[in-house]
N, C-alpha and C positions, 0 to 999 in steps of 0.2 A: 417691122413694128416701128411705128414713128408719131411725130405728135401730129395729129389732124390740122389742119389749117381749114378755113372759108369762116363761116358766117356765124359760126358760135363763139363764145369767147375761149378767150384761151385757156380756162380753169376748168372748162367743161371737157374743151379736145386733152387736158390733160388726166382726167379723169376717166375718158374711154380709153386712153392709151395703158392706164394704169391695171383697166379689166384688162385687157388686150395681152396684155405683160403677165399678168396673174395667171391667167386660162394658159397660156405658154408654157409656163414655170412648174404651174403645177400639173400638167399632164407628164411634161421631162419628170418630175418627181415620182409620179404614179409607174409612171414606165419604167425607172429605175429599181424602187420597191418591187414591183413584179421582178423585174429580173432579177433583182438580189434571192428574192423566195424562190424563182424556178431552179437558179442556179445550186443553191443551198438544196433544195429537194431532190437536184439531181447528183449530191456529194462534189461538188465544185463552188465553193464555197468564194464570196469574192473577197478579195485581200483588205483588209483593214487597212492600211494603204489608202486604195479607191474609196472606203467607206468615210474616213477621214476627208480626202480633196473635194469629195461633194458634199460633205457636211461643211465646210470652211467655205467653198464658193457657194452654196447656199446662205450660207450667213453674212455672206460679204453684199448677196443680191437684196438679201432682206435688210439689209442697214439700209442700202443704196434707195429702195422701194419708201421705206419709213420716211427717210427724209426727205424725198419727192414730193411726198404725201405731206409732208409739215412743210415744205415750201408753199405747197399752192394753198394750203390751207392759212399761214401768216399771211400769201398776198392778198386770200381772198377778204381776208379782216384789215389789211390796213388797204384794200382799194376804196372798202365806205369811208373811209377816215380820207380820201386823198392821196395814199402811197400806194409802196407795192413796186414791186421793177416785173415786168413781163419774162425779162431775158432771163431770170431766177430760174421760174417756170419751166421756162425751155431746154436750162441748163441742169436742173435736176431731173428732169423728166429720160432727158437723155443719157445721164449717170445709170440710172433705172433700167434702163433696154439694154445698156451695154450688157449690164450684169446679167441681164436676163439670156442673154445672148451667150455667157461664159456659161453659164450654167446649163444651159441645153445644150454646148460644143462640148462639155466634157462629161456629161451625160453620154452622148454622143460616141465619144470617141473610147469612154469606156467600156463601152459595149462593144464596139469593132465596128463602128459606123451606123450611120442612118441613111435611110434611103429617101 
């Protein structure tokens, strides 16, 4: 997952990255919930512990995603105006996939791996 480069601008290739990151994030979530309910129905209940480190690196991806989203959104309002820094863009965008990235390895690793 990364920011698209070629012939759109950069607010737009930040923007499919942002889908791109979502659909990721939240299937690791859907996956997790199922496995907490299989787990749980099958008396093996998963440790509050794990439910806690994916609720925390959850919340850490969804700060990181917000402010992504308010960067490219400020530049897109001060580019009519004249300003704006590009490198912002690139550098919240990429704050963004990291988390995205924490959050499905420990989804991940929760579970006993991914294939």
């Amino acid at each position: 997952i990364g920011l698209a480069v070629g012939c759109a601008s950069i607010e737009s290739n930040a923007y499919k990255t942002f889908g791109t990151i979502s659909v990721a994030v939240d299937t690791a979530m859907l996956s997790w919930g199922e496995w907490v309910r299989t787990n749980e129905a099958a008396g093996t209940p998963v440790s509050v512990e794990a439910e806690a480190q994916v609720r925390k690196v959850y919340h850490e991806y969804q700060m990181k995603m917000f402010t992504a989203e308010l960067v490219v959104d400020t530049y897109v309002k001060l580019k009519g105006a004249g300003g704006g820094e590009p490198g912002q863009i690139t550098d919240a965008v990429e704050a963004a996939r990291v988390a995205s990235i924490e959050i499905v390895k420990l989804i991940c690793k929760l579970r006993g791996g991914c294939n």
